[in-house]
N, C-alpha and C positions, 0 to 999 in steps of 0.2 A: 504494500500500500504506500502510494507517492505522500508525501505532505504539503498538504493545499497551502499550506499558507506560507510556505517557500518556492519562488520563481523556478520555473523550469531548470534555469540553466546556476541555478544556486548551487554555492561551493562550499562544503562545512570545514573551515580553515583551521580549526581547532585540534590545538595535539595535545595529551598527557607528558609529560617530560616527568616521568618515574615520581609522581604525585602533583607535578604542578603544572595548573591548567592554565594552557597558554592561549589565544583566543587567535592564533596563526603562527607558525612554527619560525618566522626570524624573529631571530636575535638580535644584538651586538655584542661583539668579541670583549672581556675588561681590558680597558688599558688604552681603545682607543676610541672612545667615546664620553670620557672623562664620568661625569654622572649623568647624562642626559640632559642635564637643565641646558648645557652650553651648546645644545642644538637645536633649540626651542628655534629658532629663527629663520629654521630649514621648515621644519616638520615638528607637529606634536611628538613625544617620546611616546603618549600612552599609543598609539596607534602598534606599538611593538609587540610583537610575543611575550620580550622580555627586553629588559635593559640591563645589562652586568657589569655591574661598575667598578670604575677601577680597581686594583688591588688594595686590601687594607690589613695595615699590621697593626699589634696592639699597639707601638709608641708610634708617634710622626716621622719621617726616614725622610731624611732630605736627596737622595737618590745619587746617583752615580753623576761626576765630572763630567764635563764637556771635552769634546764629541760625542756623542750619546747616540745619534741616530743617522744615518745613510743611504741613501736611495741604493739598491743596486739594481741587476738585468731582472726583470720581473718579480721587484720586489722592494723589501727593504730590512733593515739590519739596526735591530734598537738595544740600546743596553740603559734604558732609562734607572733602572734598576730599585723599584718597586716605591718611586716619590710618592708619597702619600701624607694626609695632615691626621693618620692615628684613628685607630674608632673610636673614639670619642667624639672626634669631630664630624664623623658620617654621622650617628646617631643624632649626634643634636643638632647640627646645619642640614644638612644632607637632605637625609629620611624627612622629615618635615616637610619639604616642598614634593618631593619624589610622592609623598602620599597624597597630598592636596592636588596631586595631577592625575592621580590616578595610574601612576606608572606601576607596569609591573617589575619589581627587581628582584635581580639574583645576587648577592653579596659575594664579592671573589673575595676571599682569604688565604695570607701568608703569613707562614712564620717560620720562626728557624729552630723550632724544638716542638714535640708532638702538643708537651704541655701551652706551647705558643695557640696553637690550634686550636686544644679543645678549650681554652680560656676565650679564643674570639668567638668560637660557635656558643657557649653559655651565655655569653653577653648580647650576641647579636640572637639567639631563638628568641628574647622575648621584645624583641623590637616589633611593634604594629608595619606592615607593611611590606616585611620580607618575606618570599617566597620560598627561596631555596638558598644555600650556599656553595658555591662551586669554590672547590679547593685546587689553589694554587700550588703542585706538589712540585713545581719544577724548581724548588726552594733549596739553600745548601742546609743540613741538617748538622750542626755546629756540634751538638752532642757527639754526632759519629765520623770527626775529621773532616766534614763541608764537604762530603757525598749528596749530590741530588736524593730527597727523598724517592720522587718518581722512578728512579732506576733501580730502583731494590724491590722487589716484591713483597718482602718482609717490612721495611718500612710503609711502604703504603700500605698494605694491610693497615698497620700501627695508626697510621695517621688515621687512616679514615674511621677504624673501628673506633679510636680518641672521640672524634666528633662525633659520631654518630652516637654514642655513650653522653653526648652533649646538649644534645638538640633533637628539637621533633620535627624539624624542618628536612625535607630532603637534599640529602647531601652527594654532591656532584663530585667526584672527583676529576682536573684535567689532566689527561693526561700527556706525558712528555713523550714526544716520536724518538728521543736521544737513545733508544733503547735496541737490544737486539731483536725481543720477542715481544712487541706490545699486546698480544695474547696473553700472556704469563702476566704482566702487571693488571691487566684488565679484569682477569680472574683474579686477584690476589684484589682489588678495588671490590669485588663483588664479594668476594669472602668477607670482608671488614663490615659489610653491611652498607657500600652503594646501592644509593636509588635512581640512577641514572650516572652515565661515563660522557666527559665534555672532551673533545678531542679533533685535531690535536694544537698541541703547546709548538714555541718555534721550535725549526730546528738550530743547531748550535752554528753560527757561521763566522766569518770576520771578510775583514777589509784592510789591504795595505797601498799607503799612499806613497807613491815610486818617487815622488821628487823628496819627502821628509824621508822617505826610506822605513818608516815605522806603521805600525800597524793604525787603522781610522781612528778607531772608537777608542777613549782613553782605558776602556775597561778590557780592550783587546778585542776578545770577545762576544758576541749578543748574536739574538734571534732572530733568525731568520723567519719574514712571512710573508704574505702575498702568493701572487700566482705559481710562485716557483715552486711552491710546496704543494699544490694541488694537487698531483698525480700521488703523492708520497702521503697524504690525508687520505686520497678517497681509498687507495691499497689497504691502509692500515683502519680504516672504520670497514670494510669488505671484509677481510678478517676476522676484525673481533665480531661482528654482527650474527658470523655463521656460530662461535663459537660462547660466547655472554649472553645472556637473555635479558641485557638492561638496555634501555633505550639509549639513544646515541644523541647528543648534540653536538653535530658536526663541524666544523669548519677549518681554514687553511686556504686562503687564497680565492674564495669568489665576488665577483666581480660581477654577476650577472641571474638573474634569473635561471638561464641554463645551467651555470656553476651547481646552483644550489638544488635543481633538482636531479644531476649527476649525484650527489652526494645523498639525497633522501634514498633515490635508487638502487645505491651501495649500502645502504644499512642506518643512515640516519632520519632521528624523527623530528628532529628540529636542528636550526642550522645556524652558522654566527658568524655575523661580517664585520671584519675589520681592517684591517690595510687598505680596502676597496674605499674606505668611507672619505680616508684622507685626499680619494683621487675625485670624489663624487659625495657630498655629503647627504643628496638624497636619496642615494644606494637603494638603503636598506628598504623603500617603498616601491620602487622601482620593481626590489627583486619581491616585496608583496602582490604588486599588481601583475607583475610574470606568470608565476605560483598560480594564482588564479585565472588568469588566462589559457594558460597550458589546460587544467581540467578543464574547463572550459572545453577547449576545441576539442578534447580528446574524452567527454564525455563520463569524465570522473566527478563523483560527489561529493565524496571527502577524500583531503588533501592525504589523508594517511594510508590510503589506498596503493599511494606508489611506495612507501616505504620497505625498502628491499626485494621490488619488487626487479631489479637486475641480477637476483641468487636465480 
């Protein structure tokens, strides 16, 4: 039986992202869409699936030295390195407007010990207005010699179990492509008690400048993202999709509507654009109105219909 009181050619754009209901499956990426207030002037935020705002530690981090970020060949390479004013300050500046907008947000968190984690997920669960918390594990874990969390499976476990043991919120963990088996982390994220996998994180790159003779970025190192990584996202969500039974929020370099339904098709249920935003800041509606056009022409109802539907 049709429903009369929905048009013909009506799209149900709505996805569950491992508890949290998103009213159409884009995203933005954290880190490059600050908190959403600062795009007000493009587009409403609330029109998003969600908004994941930048990373937050528990003190204020004034971030890594200059050169910090760099354009490269289909992409770009940032070692911002996690500037933020504290959660304190999101809680009490932030979240207030974010709520009055009716944005949906997802809280990224970082820290550099597990106890860092489950101290921001206790504090941020009982904030009005937060959805879910995506966890930043591409963090150095200071306890264990400034080993990336994310490349230990043991560690992630650790972390995510921490949170989850913290909050009733659904907790996200992203995951870092810097690994050999992101299978093996993925599982070790679902063992802890993830409710959905965010992926993926940059990968590790750099930059040297031939006339100073030394490397770009004062941090040497930083992340790679944008298009360059798109074929190495949509591999590594293909992967985990056939073998995790958690929902995927996808991204790594798209650009376009077609980007983002590549990567539903590999195994994602919701997707997150960043790098693209910096080249276009009304992306993220663009790739709304695509999303829906495509069912459209192709006679699909709901958006989740194509979800892995390239296995």
């Amino acid at each position: 039986m049709t429903d009369k009181s929905q048009p013909a050619n009506h799209v149900d754009m709505t996805v569950n992202l491992g508890g949290l209901q998103l009213k159409n499956p884009v995203c933005t990426a954290s880190g490059t869409f600050g908190y959403g207030l600062e795009y007000e002037e493009y587009f409403d935020p609330a029109v998003l699936g969600a908004v994941i705002v930048k990373g937050t530690t528990l003190e204020p981090r004034p971030g890594n030295p200059p050169t910090r970020i760099i354009e490269t060949p289909a992409g770009m390479l940032n070692a911002i390195g996690l500037e933020n004013p504290g959660v304190d300050v999101f809680i009490e500046q932030y979240m207030p407007e974010l709520r009055k907008r009716g944005v949906t947000v997802v809280a990224n968190i970082a820290g550099n010990t597990v106890d860092e984690y489950a101290e921001l997920a206790r504090r941020l669960d009982a904030v009005e207005g937060i959805g879910a918390l995506e966890l930043n594990i591409s963090c150095p874990n200071v306890a264990k010699g400034g080993l990336q969390f994310g490349t230990d499976p043991d560690m992630v476990y650790q972390v995510v179990y921490e949170v989850r043991q913290n909050t009733k919120l659904p907790v996200i963990p992203k995951l870092s492509p810097n690994v050999t088996d992101i299978v093996v982390i993925a599982q070790a994220a679902q063992s802890g008690g993830a409710d959905a996998l965010s992926m993926i994180n940059t990968l590790m790159g750099m930059a040297v400048d031939i006339e100073r003779r030394k490397p770009v970025l004062a941090n040497v190192f930083g992340g790679l993202s944008g298009p360059a990584i798109k074929p190495v996202a949509l591999r590594m969500i293909y992967q985990v999709y056939q073998q995790v039974k958690l929902p995927i929020l996808g991204g790594g370099g798209i650009v376009s509507a077609r980007d983002a339904l590549e990567f539903m098709m590999a195994g994602a249920s919701a997707v997150s654009i960043g790098t693209g935003i910096f080249v276009d800041p009304y992306l993220p509606c663009q790739v709304i109105e695509g999303l829906q056009e495509y069912a459209r022409q192709h006679g699909i109802t709901r958006i989740t219909d194509l979800v892995g539907i390239a296995h």
